[in-house]
N, C-alpha and C positions, 0 to 999 in steps of 0.2 A: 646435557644437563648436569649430569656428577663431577664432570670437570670443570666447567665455570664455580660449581659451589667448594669444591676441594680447590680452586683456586683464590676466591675471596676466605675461605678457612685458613689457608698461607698468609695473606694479609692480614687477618685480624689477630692471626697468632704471634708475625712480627712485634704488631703493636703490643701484645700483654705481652713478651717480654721484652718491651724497651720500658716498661715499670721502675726493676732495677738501678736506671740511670737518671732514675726522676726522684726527687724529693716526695716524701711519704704526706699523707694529710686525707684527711677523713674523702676530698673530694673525689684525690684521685684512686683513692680505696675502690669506691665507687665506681669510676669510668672502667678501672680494671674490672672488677667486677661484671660488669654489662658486657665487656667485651667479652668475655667466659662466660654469660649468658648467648653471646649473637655468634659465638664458636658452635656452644653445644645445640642451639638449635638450629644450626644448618646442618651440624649431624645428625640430629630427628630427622629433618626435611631428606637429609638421604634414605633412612631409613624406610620414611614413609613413601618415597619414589620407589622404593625395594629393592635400592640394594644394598649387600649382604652386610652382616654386621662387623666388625676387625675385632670385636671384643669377646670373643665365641666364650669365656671360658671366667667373663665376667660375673654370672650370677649363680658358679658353679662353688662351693663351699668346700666340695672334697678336691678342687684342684686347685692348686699351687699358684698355678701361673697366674700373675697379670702382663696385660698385654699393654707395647708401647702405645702411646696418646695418638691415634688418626693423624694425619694432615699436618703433625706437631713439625716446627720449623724451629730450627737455629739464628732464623733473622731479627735483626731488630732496626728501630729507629736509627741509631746511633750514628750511621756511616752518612745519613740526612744532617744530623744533630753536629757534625764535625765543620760543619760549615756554615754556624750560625753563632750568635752570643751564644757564651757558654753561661746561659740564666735558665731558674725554671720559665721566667716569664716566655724569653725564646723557644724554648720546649715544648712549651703547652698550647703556645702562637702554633708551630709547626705541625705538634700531634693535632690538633683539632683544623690544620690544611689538609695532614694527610687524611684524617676521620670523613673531613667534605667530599674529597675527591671520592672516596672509599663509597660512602654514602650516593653518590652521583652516581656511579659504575653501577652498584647495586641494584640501585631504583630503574636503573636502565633497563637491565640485564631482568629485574624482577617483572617488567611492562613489557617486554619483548618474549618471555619465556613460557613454556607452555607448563601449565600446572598439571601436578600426577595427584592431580584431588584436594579435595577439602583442607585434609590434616598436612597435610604436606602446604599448601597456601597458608596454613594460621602457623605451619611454624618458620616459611621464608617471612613471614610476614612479623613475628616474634623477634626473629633473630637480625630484621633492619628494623624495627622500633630499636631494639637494645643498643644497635650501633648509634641510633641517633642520642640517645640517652647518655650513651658514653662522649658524646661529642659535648652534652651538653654539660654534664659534670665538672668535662673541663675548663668548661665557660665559668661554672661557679669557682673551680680553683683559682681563675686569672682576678675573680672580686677576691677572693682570701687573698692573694698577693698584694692586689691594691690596697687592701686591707692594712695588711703588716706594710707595706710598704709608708705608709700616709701613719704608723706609728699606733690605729686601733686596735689591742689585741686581742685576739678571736678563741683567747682562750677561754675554757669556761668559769675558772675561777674564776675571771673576771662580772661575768655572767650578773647583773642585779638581782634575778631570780634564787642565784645560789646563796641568800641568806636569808630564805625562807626556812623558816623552822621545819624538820622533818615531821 
């Protein structure tokens, strides 16, 4: 069980750091974000399986140390990204294949796997909402592209709202 989840925690971690190599915007704030959501609750869902914690010395005030990030990987998209348009459009086409396939594997692996209880199901269960969330944000990026792309811009000065009086 710990190694199938420490192993989708490698993939989700690839993806938040192929952030980086993407153009910034409120959406993909967002998808990063969820994905640092569906990280940190498959490490609850460890927790709650019981095993041990990596962070012993976390909520310790008189000690010094912090301990390195779990499961934290050096991967990213990019060596995928090397072989397609160099656009965000390509990018966010690709992150949201790899998010489906990610999402597939999960749902699989979540329908075939036996649960260590309650809290541990509401949090595998938390942390593939969040992936799917994250997939879908970057569906809302690829309208913002379309967006500026077709010349509308999504700024908010633009906004007719924004000459309401305060």
């Amino acid at each position: 069980m710990s190694s199938e989840i420490t192993s989708f925690r490698h993939q989700i971690d690839a993806a938040i750091n192929s952030f980086p190599h993407m153009r910034s915007s409120r959406e993909t704030s967002l998808a990063h974000t969820n994905l640092q959501r569906a990280f940190m609750w498959l490490g609850e869902s460890l927790k709650a399986s019981g095993s041990p914690t990596p962070y012993v010395n976390s909520s310790n005030p008189a000690n010094a140390t912090i301990e390195a990030q779990a499961d934290h990987t050096d991967n990213t998209l990019l060596p995928r990204w090397q072989t397609i348009d160099q656009t965000q459009t390509a990018r966010v086409k690709d992150f949201r294949n790899y998010l489906e396939q990610l999402i597939q594997n999960f749902r699989q692996w979540k329908e075939s796997s036996e649960s260590a209880g309650p809290h541990y199901a509401a949090c595998v269960q938390t942390s593939f909402m969040a992936l799917i969330e994250a997939k879908c944000w970057l569906g809302w990026e690829l309208n913002r592209i379309k967006k500026e792309k077709e010349g509308l811009n999504t700024n908010l000065t633009q906004v007719p709202a924004m000459s309401l009086p305060l």
